[in-house]
N, C-alpha and C positions, 0 to 999 in steps of 0.2 A: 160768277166770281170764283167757283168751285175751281173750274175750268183754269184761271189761269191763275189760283193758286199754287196748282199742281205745276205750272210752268214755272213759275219761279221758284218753288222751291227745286228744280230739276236744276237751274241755272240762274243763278241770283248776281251772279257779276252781271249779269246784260238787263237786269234792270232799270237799270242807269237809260237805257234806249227807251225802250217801252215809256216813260215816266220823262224823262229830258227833252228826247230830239221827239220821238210821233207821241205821245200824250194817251190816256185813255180815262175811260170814264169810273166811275166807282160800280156801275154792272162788270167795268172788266172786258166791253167790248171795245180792242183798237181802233175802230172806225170811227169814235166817237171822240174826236180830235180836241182835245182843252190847252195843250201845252206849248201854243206858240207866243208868244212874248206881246206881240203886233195884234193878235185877238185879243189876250187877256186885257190889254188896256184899251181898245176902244171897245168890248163892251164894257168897262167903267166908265168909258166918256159916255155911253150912248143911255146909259143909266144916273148919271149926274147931271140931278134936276139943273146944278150950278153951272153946267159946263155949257160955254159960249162958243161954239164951233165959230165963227166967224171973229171974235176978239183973240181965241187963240191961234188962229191961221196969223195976225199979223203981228202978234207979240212972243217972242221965242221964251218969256220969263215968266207966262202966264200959267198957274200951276191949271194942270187938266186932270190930275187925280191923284186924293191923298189919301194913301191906304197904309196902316201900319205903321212902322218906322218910316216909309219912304212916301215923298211929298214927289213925285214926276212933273212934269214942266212937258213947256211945247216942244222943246230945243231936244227932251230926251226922246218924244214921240218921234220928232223929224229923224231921229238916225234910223229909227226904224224901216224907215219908207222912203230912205236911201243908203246906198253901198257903203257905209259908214262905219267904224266899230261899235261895240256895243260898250255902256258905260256901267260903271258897277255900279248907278242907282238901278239900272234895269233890270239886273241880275238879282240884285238886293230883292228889288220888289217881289219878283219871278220865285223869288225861293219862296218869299214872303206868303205871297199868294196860297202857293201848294201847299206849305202847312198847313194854314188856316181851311183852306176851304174841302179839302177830299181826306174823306176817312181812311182812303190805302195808303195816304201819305202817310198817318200816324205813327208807324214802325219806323219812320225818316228824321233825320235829324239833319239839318244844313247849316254850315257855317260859312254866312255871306261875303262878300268881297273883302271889306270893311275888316273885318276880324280876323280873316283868315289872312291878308297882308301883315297888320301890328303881329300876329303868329307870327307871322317867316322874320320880317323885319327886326322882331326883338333878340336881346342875349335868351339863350335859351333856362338862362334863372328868371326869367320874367312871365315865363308863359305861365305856370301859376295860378297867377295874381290875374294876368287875363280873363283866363278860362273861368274861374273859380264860378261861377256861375252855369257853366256849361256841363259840370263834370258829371251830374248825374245823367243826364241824357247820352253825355260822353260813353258812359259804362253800361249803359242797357239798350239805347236803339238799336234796330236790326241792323239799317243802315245810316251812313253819316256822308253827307257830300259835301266837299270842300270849293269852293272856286277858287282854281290859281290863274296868277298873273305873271307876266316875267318884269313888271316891274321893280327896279332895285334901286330908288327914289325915293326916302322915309318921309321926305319935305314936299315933295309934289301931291297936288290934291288930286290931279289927274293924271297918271303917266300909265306907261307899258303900251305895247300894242299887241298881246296875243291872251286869250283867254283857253282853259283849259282845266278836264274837272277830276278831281279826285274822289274815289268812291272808297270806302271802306264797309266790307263788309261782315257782321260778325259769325257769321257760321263758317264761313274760310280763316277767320281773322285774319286778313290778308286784304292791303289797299290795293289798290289800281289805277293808274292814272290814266287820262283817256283825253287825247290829245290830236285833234287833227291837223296840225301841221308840224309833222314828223318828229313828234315828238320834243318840240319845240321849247317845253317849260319843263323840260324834266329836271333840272336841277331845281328851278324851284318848287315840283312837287316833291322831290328828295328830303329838302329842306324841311318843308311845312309836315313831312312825315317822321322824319326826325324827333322833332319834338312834341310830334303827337302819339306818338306811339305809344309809348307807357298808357298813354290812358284808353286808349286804343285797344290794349292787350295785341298790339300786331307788330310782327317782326319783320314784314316780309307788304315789298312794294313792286311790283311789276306794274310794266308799262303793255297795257291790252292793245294785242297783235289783231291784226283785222281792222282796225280803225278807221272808217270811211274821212276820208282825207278833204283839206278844200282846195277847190281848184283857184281862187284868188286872195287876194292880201289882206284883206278885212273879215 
């Protein structure tokens, strides 16, 4: 753990990798993979005495794991295990997850799909009243990850079609938005930084060059 203490503190914007896209363990070794979406929820299914593999193969409404805030269904499994977008219960969950369960996440703070839209979406005299519950962890986590969306539909329960994360971190005070299709949501991560800043203590938003990009539309 020693070991990549010392990495991150050398470069702590690229934490966001190590912890998002390849996963690691709480020894700190990469190879010991926790962080794909599609694992973490079947092993909850594969650990729920309740869960009926065979009643949820033919029922898309059938919940197959309720963790946290978020209740998952069959219908959110299937996107997984095909070329599909991803939905902000999955995301939800995902953040959900990595707080609770790994002690390097502790210095993390995520602000799930859900939240982080009413942010962009409201007059910015309303974030506030939002947040107000937030604001301590707002002021002191190392770091803070936001999920954007380019949805600009306050009445749709589901819209947008591109997802994209924003990272804020406090020893740069400085966000970064991290977007693999070219940058796609940067106005709405402009947005959502806009009116987090003040609590943020950050003035300053760049969009991270390097960005391993996706090759299709989902």
């Amino acid at each position: 753990m020693d070991e990549f203490t010392g990495r991150l503190e050398r470069s702590e914007k690229y934490y966001i990798f190590i912890i998002l896209l390849f996963g690691i363990s709480e020894s700190g070794r990469s190879n010991e993979v926790i962080a794909s979406p599609i694992f973490l929820v079947r092993k909850k299914m594969s650990t729920d005495k309740n869960h009926n593999p065979e009643e949820s193969s033919k029922d898309p409404s059938v919940i197959v794991l309720d963790y946290g805030d978020y209740i998952i269904r069959q219908s959110d499994v299937d996107l997984l295990t095909d070329n599909q977008w991803l939905n902000d219960l999955l995301i939800g969950f995902y953040f959900n997850y990595l707080s609770d369960q790994f002690a390097v996440m502790k210095d993390c703070m995520y602000i799930g799909p859900e939240v982080a839209q009413l942010i962009k979406m409201v007059p910015a005299s309303q974030v506030d009243m939002i947040i107000s519950d937030l604001k301590n962890d707002l002021k002191s986590k190392k770091f803070v990850f936001v999920a954007v969306n380019d949805s600009d539909n306050p009445n749709a329960h589901s819209s947008g079609s591109h997802w994209s994360l924003l990272v804020y971190s406090r020893k740069d005070k400085e966000c970064v938005h991290i977007d693999s299709s070219s940058n796609h949501n940067s106005d709405d991560a402009t947005s959502l930084h806009a009116k987090l800043r003040k609590y943020l203590d950050s003035n300053r938003l760049s969009n991270l060059v390097g960005c391993n990009q996706q090759a299709n539309g989902y």
